[in-house]
C-alpha positions as CSV (number, residue, x, y, z in Angstrom):
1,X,28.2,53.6,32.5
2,X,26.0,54.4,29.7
3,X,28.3,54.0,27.2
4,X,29.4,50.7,29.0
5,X,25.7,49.7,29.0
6,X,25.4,50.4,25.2
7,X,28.1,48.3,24.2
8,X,26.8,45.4,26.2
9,X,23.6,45.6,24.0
10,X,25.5,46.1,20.7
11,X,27.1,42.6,21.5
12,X,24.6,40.5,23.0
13,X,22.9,41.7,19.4
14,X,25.7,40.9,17.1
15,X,25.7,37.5,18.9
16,X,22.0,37.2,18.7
17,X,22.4,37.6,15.0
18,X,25.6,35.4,14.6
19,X,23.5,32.7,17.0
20,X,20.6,33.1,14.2
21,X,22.6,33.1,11.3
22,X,24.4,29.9,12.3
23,X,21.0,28.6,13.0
24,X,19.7,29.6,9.7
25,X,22.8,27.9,8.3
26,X,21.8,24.3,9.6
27,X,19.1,24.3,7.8
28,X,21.3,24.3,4.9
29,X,23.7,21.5,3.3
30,X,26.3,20.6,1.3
31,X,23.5,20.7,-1.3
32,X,21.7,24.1,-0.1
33,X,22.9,27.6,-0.9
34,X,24.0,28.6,2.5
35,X,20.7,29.9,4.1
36,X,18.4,27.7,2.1
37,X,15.9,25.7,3.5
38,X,17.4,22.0,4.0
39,X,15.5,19.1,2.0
40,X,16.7,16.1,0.4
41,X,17.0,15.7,-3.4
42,X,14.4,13.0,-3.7
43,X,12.0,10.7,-1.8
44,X,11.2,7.7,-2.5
45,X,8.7,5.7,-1.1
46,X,9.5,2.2,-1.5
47,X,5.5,-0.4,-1.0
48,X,5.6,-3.7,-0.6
49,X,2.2,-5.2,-1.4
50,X,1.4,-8.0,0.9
51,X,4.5,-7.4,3.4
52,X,3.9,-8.7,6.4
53,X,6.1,-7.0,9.4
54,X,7.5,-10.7,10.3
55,X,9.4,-10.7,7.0
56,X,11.9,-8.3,8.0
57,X,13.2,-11.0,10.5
58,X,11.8,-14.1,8.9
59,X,14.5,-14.2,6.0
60,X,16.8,-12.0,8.2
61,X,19.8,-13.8,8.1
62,X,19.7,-15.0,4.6
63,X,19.3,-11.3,3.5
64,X,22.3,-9.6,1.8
65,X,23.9,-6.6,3.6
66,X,23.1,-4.0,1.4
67,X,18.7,-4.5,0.9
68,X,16.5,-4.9,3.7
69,X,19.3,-5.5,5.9
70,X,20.9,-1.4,5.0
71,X,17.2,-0.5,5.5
72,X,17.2,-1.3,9.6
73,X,20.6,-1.1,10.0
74,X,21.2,2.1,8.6
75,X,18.0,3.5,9.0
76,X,15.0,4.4,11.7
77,X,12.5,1.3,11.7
78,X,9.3,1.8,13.8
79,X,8.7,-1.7,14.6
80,X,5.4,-1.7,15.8
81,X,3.2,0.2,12.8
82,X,-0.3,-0.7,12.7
83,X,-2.9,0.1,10.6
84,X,-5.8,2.3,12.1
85,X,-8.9,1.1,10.5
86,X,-10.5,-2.2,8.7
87,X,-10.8,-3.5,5.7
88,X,-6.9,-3.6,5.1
89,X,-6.8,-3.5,1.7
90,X,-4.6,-2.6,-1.0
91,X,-6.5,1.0,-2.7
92,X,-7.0,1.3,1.5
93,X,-3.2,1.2,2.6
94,X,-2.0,3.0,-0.6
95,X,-4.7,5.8,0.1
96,X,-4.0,6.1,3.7
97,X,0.4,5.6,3.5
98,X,0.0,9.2,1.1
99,X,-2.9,10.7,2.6
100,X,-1.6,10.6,6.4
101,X,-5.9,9.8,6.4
102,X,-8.2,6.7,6.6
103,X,-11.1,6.1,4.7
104,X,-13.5,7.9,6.6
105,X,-11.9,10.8,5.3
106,X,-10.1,9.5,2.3
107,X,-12.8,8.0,1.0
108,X,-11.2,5.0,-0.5
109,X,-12.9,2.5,1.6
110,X,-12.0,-0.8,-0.7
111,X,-10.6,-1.6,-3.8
112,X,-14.5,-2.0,-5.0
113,X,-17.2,-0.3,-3.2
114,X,-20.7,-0.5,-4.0
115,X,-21.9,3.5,-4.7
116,X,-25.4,3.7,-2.7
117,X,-25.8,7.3,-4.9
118,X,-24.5,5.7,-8.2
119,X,-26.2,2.7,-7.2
120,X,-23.3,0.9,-9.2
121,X,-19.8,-1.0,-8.2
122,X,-17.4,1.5,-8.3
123,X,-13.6,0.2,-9.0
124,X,-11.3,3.1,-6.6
125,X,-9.5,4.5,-9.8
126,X,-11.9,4.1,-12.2
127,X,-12.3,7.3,-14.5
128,X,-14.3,6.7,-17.6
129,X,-13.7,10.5,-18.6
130,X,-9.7,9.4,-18.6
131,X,-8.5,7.3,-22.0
132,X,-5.6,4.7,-22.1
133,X,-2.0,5.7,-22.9
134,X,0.2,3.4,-24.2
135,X,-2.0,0.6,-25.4
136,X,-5.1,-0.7,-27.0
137,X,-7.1,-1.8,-23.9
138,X,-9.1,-0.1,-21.2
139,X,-6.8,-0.4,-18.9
140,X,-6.1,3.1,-18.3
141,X,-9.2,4.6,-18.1
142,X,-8.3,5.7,-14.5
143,X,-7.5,8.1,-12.2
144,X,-6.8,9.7,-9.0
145,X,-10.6,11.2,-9.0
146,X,-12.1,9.2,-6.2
147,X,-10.1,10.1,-3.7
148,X,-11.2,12.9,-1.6
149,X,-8.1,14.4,-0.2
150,X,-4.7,15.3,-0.9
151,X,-1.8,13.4,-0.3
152,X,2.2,14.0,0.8
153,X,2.9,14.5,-2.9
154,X,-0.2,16.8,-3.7
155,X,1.4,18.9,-1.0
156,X,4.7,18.9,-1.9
157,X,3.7,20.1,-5.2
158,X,2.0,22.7,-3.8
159,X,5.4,23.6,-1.4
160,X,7.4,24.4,-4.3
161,X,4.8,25.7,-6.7
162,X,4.5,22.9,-8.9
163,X,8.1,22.8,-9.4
164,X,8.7,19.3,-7.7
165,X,8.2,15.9,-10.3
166,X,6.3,13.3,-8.6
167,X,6.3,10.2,-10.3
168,X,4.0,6.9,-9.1
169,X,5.0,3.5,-10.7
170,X,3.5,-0.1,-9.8
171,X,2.4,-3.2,-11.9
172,X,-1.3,-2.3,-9.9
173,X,-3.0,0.6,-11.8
174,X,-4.5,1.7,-7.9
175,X,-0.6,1.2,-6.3
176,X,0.8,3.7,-8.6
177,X,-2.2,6.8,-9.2
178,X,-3.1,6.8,-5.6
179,X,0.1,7.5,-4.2
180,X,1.3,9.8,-7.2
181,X,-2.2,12.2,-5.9
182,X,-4.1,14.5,-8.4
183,X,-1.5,16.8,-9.7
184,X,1.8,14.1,-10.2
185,X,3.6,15.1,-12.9
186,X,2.8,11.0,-14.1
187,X,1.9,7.8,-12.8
188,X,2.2,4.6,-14.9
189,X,1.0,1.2,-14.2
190,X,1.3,-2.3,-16.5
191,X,-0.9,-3.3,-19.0
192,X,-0.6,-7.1,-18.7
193,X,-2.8,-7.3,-22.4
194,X,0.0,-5.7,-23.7
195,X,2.6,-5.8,-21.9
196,X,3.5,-2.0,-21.8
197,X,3.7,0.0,-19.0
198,X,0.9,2.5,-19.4
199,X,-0.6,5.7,-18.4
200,X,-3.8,7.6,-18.9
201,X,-5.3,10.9,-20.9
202,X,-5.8,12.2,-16.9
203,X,-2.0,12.8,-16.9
204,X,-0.7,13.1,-20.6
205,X,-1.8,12.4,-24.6
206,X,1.4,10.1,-25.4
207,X,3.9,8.0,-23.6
208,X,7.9,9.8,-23.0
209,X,10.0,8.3,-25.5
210,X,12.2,6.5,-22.4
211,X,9.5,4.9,-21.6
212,X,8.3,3.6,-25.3
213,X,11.8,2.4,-25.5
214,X,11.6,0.4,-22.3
215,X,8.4,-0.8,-23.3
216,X,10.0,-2.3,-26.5
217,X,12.6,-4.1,-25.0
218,X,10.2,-6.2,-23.6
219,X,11.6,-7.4,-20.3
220,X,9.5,-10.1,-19.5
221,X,10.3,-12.6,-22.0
222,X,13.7,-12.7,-20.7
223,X,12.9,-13.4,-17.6
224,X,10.2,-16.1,-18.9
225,X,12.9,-17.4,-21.1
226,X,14.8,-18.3,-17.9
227,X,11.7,-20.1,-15.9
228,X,11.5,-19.6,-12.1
229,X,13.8,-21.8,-9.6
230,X,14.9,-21.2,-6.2
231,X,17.8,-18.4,-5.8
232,X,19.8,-21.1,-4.0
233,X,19.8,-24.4,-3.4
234,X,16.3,-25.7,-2.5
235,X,16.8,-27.7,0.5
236,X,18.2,-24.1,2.6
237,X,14.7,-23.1,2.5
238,X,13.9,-24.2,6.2
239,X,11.9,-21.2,7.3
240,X,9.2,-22.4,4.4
241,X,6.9,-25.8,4.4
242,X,7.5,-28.6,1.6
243,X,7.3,-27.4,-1.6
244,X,4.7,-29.4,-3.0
245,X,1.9,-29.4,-0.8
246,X,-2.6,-29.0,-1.4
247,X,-2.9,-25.4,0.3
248,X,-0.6,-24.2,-2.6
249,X,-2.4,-23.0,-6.2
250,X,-1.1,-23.8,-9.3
251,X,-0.2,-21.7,-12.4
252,X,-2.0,-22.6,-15.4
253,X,-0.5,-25.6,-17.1
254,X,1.1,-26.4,-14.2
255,X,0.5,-29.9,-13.0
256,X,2.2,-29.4,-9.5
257,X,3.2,-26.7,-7.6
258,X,7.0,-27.5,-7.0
259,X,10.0,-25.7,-8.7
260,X,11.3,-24.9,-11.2
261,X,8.0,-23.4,-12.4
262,X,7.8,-22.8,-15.7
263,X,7.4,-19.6,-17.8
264,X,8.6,-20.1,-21.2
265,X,5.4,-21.1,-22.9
266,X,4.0,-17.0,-22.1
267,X,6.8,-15.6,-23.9
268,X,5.0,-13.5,-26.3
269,X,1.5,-14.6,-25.5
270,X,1.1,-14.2,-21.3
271,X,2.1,-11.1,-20.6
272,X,-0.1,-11.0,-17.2
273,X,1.9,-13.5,-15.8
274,X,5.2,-11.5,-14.8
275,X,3.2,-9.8,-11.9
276,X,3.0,-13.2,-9.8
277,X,7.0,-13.8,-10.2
278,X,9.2,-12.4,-8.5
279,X,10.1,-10.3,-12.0
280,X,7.4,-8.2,-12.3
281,X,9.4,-6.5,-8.4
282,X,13.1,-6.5,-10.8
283,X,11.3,-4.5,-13.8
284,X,9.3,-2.5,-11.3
285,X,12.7,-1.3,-9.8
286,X,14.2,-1.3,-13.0
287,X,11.5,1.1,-14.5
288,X,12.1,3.1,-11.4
289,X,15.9,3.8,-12.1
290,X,15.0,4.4,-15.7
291,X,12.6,7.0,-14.5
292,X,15.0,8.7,-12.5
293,X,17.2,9.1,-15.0
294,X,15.5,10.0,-17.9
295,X,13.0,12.7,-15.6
296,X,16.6,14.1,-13.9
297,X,14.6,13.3,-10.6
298,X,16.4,15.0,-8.0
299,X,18.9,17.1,-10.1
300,X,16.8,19.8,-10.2
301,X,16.4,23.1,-7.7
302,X,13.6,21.3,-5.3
303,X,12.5,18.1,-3.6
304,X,11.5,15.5,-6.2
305,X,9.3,12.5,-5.4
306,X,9.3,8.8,-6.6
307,X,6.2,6.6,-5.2
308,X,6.9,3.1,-6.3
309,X,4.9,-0.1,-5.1
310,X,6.0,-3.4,-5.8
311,X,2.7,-5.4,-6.1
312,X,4.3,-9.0,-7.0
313,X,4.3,-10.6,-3.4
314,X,0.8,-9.5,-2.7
315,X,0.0,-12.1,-6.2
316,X,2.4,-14.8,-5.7
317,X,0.8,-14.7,-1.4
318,X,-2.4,-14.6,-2.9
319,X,-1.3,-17.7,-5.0
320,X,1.1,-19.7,-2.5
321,X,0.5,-18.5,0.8
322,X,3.1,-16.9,3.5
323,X,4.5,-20.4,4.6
324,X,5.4,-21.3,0.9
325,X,9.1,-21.4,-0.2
326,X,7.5,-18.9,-3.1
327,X,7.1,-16.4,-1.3
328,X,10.4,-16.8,0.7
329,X,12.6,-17.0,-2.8
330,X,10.2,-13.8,-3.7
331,X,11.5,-12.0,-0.6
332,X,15.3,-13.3,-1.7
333,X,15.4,-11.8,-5.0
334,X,13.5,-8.8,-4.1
335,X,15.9,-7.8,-1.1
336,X,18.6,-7.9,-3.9
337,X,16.3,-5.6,-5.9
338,X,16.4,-3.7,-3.3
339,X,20.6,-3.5,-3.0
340,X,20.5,-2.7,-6.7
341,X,18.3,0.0,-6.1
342,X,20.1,1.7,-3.2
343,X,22.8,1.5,-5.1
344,X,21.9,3.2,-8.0
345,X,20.6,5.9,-5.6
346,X,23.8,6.4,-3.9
347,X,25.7,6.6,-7.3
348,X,23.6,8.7,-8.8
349,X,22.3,10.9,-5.7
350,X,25.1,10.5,-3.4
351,X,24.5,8.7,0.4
352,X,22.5,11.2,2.1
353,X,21.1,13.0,-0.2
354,X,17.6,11.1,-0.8
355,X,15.4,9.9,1.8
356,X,13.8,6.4,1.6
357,X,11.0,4.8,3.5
358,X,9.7,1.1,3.0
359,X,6.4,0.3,3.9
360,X,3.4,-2.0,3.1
361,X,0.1,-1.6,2.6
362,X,-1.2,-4.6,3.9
363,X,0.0,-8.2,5.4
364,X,-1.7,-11.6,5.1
365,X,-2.9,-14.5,6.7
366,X,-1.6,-17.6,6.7
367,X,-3.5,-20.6,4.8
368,X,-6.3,-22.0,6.7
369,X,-5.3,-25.5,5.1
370,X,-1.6,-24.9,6.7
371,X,-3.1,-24.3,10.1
372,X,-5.2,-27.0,10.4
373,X,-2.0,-29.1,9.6
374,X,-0.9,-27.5,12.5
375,X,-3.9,-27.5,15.0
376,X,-4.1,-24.2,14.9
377,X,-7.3,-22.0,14.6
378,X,-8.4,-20.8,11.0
379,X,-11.4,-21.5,8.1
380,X,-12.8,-20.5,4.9
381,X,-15.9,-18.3,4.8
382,X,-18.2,-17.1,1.4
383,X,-19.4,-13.8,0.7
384,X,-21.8,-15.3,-1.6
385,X,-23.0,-17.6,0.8
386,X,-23.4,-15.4,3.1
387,X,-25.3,-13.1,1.1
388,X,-28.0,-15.9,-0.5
389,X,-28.6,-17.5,3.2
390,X,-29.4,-13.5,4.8
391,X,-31.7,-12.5,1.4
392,X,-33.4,-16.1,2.6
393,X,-33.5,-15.8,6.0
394,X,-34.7,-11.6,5.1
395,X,-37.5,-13.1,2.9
396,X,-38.8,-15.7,5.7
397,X,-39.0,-12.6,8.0
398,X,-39.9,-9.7,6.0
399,X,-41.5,-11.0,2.9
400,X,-38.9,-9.1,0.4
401,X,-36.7,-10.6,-1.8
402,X,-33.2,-10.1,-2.8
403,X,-32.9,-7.4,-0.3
404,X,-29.3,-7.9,0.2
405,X,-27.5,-6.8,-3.3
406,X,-23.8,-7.9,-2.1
407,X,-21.3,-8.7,0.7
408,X,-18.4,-7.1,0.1
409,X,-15.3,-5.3,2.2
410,X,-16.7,-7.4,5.3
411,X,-20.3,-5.1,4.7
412,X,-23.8,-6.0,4.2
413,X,-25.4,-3.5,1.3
414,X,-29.0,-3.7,1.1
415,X,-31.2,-2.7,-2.1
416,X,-32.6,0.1,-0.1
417,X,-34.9,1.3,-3.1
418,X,-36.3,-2.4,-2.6
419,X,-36.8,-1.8,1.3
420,X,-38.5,1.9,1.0
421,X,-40.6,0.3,-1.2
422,X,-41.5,-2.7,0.2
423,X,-42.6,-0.1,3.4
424,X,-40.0,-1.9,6.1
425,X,-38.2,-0.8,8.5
426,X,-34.6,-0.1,7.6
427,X,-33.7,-0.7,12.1
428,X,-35.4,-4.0,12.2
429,X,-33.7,-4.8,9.4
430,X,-30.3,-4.3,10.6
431,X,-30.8,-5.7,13.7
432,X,-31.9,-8.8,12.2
433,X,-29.0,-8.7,10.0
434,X,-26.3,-8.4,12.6
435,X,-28.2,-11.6,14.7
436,X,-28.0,-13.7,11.8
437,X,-24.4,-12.8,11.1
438,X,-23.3,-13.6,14.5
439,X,-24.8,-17.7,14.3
440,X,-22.8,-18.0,11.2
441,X,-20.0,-20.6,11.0
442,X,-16.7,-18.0,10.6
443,X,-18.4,-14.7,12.1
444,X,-17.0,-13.6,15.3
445,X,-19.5,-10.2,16.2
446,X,-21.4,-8.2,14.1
447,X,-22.7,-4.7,14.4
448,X,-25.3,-2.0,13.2
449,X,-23.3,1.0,12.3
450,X,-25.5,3.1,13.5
451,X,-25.2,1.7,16.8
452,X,-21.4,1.3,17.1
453,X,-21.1,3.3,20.1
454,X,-23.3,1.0,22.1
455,X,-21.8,-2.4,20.5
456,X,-19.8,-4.2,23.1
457,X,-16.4,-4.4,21.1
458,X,-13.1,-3.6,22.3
459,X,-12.8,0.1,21.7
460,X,-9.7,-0.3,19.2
461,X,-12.2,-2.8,17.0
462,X,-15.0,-0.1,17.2
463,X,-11.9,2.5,16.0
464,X,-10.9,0.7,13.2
465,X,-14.6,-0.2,11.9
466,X,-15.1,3.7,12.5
467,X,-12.1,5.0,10.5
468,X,-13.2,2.1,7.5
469,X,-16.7,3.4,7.6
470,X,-17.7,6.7,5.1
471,X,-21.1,7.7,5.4
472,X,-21.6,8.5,1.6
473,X,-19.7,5.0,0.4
474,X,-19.8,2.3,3.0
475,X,-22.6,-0.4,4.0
476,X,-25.1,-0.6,7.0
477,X,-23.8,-3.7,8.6
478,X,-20.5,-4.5,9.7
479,X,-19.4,-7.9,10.5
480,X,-16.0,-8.9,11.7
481,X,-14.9,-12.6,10.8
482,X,-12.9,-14.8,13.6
483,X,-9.2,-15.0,13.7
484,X,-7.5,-16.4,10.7
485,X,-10.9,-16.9,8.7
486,X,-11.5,-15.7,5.5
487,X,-13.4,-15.0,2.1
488,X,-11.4,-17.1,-0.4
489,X,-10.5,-20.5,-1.9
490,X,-9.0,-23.3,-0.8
491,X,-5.2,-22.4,-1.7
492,X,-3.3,-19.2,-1.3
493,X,-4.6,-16.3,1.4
494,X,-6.0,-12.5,1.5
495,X,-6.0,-10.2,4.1
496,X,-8.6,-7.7,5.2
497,X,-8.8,-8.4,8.4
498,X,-7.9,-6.0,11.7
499,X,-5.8,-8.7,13.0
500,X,-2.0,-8.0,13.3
501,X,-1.3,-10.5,10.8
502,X,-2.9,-8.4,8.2
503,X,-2.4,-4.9,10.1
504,X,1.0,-4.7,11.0
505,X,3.7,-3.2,9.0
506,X,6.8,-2.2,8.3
507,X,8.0,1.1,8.6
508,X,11.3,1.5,8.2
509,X,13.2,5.3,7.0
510,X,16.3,6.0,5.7
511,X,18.7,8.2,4.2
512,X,18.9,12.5,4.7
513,X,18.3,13.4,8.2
514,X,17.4,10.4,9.4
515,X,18.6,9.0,13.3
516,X,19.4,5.0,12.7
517,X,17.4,3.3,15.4
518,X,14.2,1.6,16.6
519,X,11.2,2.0,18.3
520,X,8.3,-0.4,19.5
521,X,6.0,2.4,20.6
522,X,3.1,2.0,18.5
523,X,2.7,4.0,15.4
524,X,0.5,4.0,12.5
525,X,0.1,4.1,9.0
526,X,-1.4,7.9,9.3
527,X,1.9,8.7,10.5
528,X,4.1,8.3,7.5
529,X,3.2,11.5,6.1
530,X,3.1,13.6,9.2
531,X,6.1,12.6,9.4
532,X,7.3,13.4,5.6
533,X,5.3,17.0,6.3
534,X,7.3,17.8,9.4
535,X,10.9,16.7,7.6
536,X,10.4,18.4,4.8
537,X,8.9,21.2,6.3
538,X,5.3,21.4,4.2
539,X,1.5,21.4,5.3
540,X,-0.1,17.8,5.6
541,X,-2.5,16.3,3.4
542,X,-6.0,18.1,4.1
543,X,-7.3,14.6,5.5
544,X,-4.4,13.8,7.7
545,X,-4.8,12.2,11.0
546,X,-1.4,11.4,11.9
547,X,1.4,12.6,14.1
548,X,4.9,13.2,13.1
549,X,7.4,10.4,14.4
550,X,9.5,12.6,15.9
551,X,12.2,10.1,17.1
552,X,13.1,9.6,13.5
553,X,15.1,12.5,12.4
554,X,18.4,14.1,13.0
555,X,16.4,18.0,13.1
């Protein structure tokens, strides 16, 4: 019986072992070393400045098969992604897609901010320690320095010992260093003076020579040699308005807004201009295959990562507005960028190999000129005006001038040298402050920070003001604006707002280990890299708030 016994155990071990090894061996791939830990070859993370969820479906069935239609088809999209926190704006969504944190944490509270301890604006990648690379201006003297946590690609960096390239390219100096994180192997933005693609001291003394060579061809004066018209024939634009219409602005020279629009005169001379066409998303793509190549990105032993942000649609919405047959031809071309790219990934990675995830960092509003064409509710408010009529209204009541240095990222900042010296009281102040704000045209509530927990807001308004608000960077007074109104001009839009035209994205995944389906449980941004930590199997960013999308992947 013993003996009987004994050989029972022997081979409930051997197939405990041969149950463990096989599980081991899962973890593996065709591209894996039997036993290896499983990860793909590359990630890329695919931004689109300005993309508002709606445009996955708006243009749906005039999109090709193989760009943002492969995307949702073939892939997981979580259709109902918000974004946690207010202001939603570009640095903000960039900062908070990478650092799985908001800017509470983060710290990147704005694209500007007004520095109470510097007592200066502060730009969020400004470095004036870091030198430009690649040009004659100062346009990269910038860095990853003011943001106060890691992101996804710190960490995978720190997974494999450094051994991992990350890489961060965008036309928008803050869309490609705040996503690359503090110890990317290089991050490169455009130069529009020059019209290189640049980088900064922070990450190297001198351009690649692949890159000096792409700089030279000098992209954009083929594509301004060509003009802009519609992809197709104008008249099958029937999810846009007219093309020539007053809520539309114009580029300069430009009498009218209608197509074609033409480039030609900036060849040589307007470099700028490429990043409100729908060229500056083609070179953008371009310069990310050229990067993949020339870097070997993904050929090597470990997980590489590519961080690119196409910031073209968040300039040409800025200029034309969501409704505009613009943007619609912008969302055309770039879902063939898009094919182009997956392709090249495919031929050079092989399907399955690389994982992909398309997100935004922000949406937009529609026009407020549009709406009111179309009874519906929306207006036009001024920071500036805002700010002259409180440091009036302050003076009337407190007897101190200028008290109110600048409005900015839907904040009051006070001079509070000014106020300590002046002997007033900082609470009578604010509360002042936040009665005046809520009489004024455009202003829907205001509130003291200080007092947020007593403010009667929904509780997912006093979140999102919460997660926007950090103690060492952010103002005293928080004021939320009503639906569809903003700070702007008379043509174009922004965004900013906590509204789900400017805070719902998309968030689609695809590629290696990735389950093809949806989901409309909300989601949010914070939850892109939790769920890039938990696939790949590395620690979260030191800030991160997020959970792990767990319907997402085939582990």
């Amino acid at each position: 019986m013993k003996r009987l016994l004994h050989i029972i155990v022997v081979l409930c071990l051997i197939s405990s072992s041969s149950f463990a090894q096989r599980k081991i061996l899962k973890l593996g791939s065709k591209n894996n070393t039997p036993g290896q830990l499983n990860r793909p070859k590359l990630v890329v993370g695919l931004v689109v400045d300005q993309m508002r969820w709606d445009y996955l479906y708006r243009y749906y069935d005039r999109y090709s098969n193989g760009g943002f239609k492969r995307l949702v088809n073939e892939g997981f999209s979580a259709e109902n992604t918000m974004i946690p926190y207010t202001p939603t704006y570009t640095a903000c969504g960039h900062s908070c897609i990478y650092t799985g944190s908001v800017p509470a944490v983060n710290g990147i509270i704005g694209n500007n901010w007004y520095d109470p301890e510097l007592q200066k604006d502060v730009y969020c990648t400004e470095d004036s320690g870091a030198h430009t690379v690649g040009s004659g201006s100062n346009a990269g003297e910038m860095s990853p320095k003011n943001l106060l946590t890691t992101t996804i690609t710190d960490e995978l960096r720190l997974a494999t010992n450094f051994k991992s390239k990350v890489i961060g390219i965008s036309l928008k100096d803050r869309g490609s260093i705040l996503p690359a994180g503090h110890s990317a192997n290089a991050a490169y933005w455009y130069d529009g003076v020059s019209g290189n693609w640049i980088t900064s001291t922070y990450y190297m003394k001198q351009l690649p020579p692949w890159l000096d060579a792409f700089n030279k061809q000098k992209l954009q004066n083929k594509f301004y040699a060509g003009n802009w018209n519609t992809l197709y024939p104008i008249n099958t634009y029937t999810q846009s308005t007219a093309d020539n219409n007053a809520f539309e602005g114009l580029y300069k020279g430009e009498t009218t807004t209608t197509f074609p629009h033409k480039l030609s005169d900036a060849i040589d001379k307007n470099f700028d201009l490429i990043r409100s066409t729908p060229f500056g998303n083609t070179i953008t793509l371009d310069l990310a295959k050229r990067a993949i190549a020339a870097e070997s990105l993904g050929k090597g032993t470990v997980t590489d990562f590519l961080a690119v942000s196409c910031s073209s649609p968040d300039y040409i919405g800025h200029q034309f507005g969501p409704n505009s047959i613009e943007v619609e031809d912008t969302y055309l071309r770039l879902d063939k960028d898009i094919e182009s790219f997956l392709t090249y990934l495919d031929q050079t990675l092989g399907k399955g190999n690389y994982l992909i995830f398309l997100t935004a960092d922000h949406g937009a509003a529609h026009t407020p000129k549009f709406l009111a064409e179309n009874k519906l509710p929306g207006g036009i408010v001024s920071n500036k005006d805002i700010a002259a009529n409180l440091n009036k209204a302050i003076e009337q009541e407190f007897k101190i001038k200028e008290s109110v240095l600048m409005v900015m990222n839907n904040q009051i900042i006070y001079n509070k040298p000014l106020i300590a010296k002046a002997d007033a009281d900082l609470d009578d102040l604010r509360a002042f402050t936040v009665d005046f704000l809520k009489h004024q045209t455009g202003i829907q509530d205001a509130v003291d920070i200080t007092r947020l927990s007593s403010a009667t807001l929904p509780e997912v308004i006093k979140t999102r003001i919460t997660n926007g608000y950090n103690a060492r960077r952010s103002g005293d007074v928080y004021f939320l604006l009503k639906s569809n109104w903003f700070d702007g001009g008379a043509t174009g839009t922004t965004h900013g707002a906590w509204y789900p035209y400017d805070s719902h994205i998309p968030l689609v995944f695809m590629g290696w280990n990735v389950k093809p389906g949806k989901t409309n449980k909300t989601h949010y941004m914070t939850d892109i890299s939790a769920t890039l930590a938990a696939m790949l199997r590395i620690q979260m960013p030191s800030g991160c708030v997020g959970e792990p999308i767990s319907e997402i992947s085939n582990q």
